[in-house]
C-alpha positions as CSV (number, residue, x, y, z in Angstrom):
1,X,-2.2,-32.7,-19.9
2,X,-0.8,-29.4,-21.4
3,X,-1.0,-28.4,-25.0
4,X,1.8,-28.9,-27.1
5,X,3.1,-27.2,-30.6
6,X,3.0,-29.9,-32.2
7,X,-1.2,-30.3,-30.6
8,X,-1.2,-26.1,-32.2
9,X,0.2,-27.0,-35.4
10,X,-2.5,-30.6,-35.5
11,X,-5.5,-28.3,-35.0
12,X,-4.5,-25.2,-37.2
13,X,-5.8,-26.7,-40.0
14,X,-8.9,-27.9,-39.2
15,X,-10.2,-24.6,-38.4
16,X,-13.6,-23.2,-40.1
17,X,-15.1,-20.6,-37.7
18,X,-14.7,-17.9,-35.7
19,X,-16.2,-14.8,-33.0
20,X,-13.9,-12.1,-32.1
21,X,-15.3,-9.6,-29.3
22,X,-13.6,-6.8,-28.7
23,X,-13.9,-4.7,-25.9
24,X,-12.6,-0.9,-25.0
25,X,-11.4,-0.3,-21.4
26,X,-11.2,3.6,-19.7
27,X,-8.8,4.8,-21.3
28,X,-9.5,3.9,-24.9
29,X,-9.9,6.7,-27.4
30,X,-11.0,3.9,-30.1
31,X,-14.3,3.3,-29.1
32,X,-13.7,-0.5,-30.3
33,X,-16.4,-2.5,-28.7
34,X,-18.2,-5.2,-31.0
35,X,-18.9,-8.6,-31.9
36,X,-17.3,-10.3,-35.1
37,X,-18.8,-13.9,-36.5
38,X,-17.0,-15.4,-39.6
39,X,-15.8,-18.0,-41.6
40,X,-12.0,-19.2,-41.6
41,X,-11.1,-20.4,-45.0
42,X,-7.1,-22.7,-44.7
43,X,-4.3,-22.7,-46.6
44,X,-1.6,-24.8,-46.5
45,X,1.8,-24.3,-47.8
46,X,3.5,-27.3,-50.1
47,X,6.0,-27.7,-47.4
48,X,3.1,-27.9,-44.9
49,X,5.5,-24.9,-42.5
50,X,2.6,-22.0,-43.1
51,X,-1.0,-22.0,-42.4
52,X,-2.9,-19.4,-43.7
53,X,-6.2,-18.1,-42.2
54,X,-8.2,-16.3,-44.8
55,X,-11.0,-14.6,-42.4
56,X,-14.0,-13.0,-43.7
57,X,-16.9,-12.0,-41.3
58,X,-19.6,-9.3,-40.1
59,X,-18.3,-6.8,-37.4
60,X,-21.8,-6.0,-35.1
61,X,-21.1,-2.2,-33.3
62,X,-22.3,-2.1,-29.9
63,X,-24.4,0.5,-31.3
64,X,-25.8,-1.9,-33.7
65,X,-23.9,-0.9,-37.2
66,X,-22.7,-3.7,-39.8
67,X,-19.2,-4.2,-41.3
68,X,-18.1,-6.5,-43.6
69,X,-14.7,-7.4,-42.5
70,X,-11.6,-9.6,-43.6
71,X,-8.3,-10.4,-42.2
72,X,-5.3,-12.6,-43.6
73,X,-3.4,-14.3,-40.6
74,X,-0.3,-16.1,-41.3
75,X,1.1,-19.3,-39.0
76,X,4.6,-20.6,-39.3
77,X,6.2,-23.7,-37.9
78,X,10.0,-22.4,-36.6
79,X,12.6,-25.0,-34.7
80,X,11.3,-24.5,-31.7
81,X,8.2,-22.4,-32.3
82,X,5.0,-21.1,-33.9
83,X,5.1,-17.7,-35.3
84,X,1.7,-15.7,-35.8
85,X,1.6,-12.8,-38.5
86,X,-1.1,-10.5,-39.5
87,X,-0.2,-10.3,-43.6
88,X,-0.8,-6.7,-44.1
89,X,-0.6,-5.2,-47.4
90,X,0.4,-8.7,-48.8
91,X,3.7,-8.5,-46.3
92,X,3.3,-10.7,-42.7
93,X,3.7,-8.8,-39.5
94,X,5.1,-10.7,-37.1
95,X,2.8,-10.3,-34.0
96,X,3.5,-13.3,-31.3
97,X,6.2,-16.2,-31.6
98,X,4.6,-19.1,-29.3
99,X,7.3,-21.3,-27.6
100,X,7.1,-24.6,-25.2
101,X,6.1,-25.3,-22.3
102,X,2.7,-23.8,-22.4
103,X,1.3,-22.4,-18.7
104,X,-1.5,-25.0,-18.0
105,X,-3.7,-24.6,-21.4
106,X,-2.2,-20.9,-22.5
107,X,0.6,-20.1,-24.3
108,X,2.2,-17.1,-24.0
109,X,4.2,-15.1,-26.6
110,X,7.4,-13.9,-24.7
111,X,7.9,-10.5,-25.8
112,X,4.1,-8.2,-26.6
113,X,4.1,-6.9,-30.2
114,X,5.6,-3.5,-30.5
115,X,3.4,-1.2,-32.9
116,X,4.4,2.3,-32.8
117,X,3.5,3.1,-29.2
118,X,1.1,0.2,-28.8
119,X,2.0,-2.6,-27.2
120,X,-0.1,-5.8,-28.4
121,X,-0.1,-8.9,-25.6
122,X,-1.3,-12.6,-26.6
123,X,-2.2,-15.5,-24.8
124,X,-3.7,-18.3,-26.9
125,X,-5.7,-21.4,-24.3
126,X,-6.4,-24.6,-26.2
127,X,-9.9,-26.2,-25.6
128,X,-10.0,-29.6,-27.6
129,X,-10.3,-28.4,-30.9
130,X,-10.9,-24.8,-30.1
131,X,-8.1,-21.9,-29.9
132,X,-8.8,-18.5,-27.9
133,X,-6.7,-16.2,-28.5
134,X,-7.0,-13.5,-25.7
135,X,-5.3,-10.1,-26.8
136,X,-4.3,-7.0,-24.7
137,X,-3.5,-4.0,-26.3
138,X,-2.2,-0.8,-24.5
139,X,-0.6,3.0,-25.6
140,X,-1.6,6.4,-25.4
141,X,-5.0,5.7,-27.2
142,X,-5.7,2.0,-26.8
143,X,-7.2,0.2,-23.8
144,X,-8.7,-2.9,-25.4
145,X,-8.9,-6.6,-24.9
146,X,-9.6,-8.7,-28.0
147,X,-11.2,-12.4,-27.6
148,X,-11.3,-14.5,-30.6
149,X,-12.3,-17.6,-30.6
150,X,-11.2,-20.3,-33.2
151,X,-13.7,-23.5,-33.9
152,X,-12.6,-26.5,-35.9
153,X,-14.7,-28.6,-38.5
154,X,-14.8,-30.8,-35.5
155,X,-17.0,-28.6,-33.5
């Protein structure tokens, strides 16, 4: 049976983990290749239309250097929709808008995320209680793919 939005928007909040791995192709000039493990901390809006994820993790270098690391994501239920931010200087960027029908267990965000001259692609698969969002990001200096995966308290 394929995911729904309304299956999305169900398993949001029950999210308390997560691993990002990030990965720098040939022609990266970023050098991006690690491992992140974290905790998720949720918020919920009163009107129950945002999720926030409050992220705050270790970043392992594939050379073996430690980063501390946070991230503030922001989720918001549209009509016919999910919208995905990345709250950046306590203002959301609107990265992916996630609409029905998903493609077998993904959904797809129409249009990529236009940053500058980078062009940021997701595809977020459900797995029972588990999101992974698979990101692509191309331009003149980036050649990465992003995996982070998403583990509920049900895990």
């Amino acid at each position: 049976m394929r995911p729904t939005l309304t299956d999305l928007w169900r398993i949001l909040p029950t999210i308390r983990s997560f691993t990002s791995t990030v990965a720098s192709g040939p022609n990266s000039k970023t050098g991006w290749t690690g491992e992140t493990n974290g905790t998720v901390e949720v918020q919920k809006s009163a009107d129950g239309d945002q999720i926030d994820f409050i992220e705050k993790g270790t970043l392992t270098t594939a050379e073996g250097k430690t980063i501390a690391t946070t991230n503030h994501w922001q989720w918001n239920r549209a009509e016919n929709s999910i919208q995905l931010s990345h709250r950046r200087r306590d203002k959301p960027v609107l990265l992916a808008e996630l609409k029905e029908p998903a493609t077998g267990q993904s959904f797809h965000s129409p249009s990529p995320h236009l940053c500058g001259e980078d062009v940021y692609a997701l595809n977020l698969e459900i797995a029972g209680t588990t999101l992974r969002l698979n990101w692509r990001i191309t331009g003149p200096k980036k050649d990465e793919r992003l995996v982070s995966v998403y583990k509920s308290e049900h895990n």
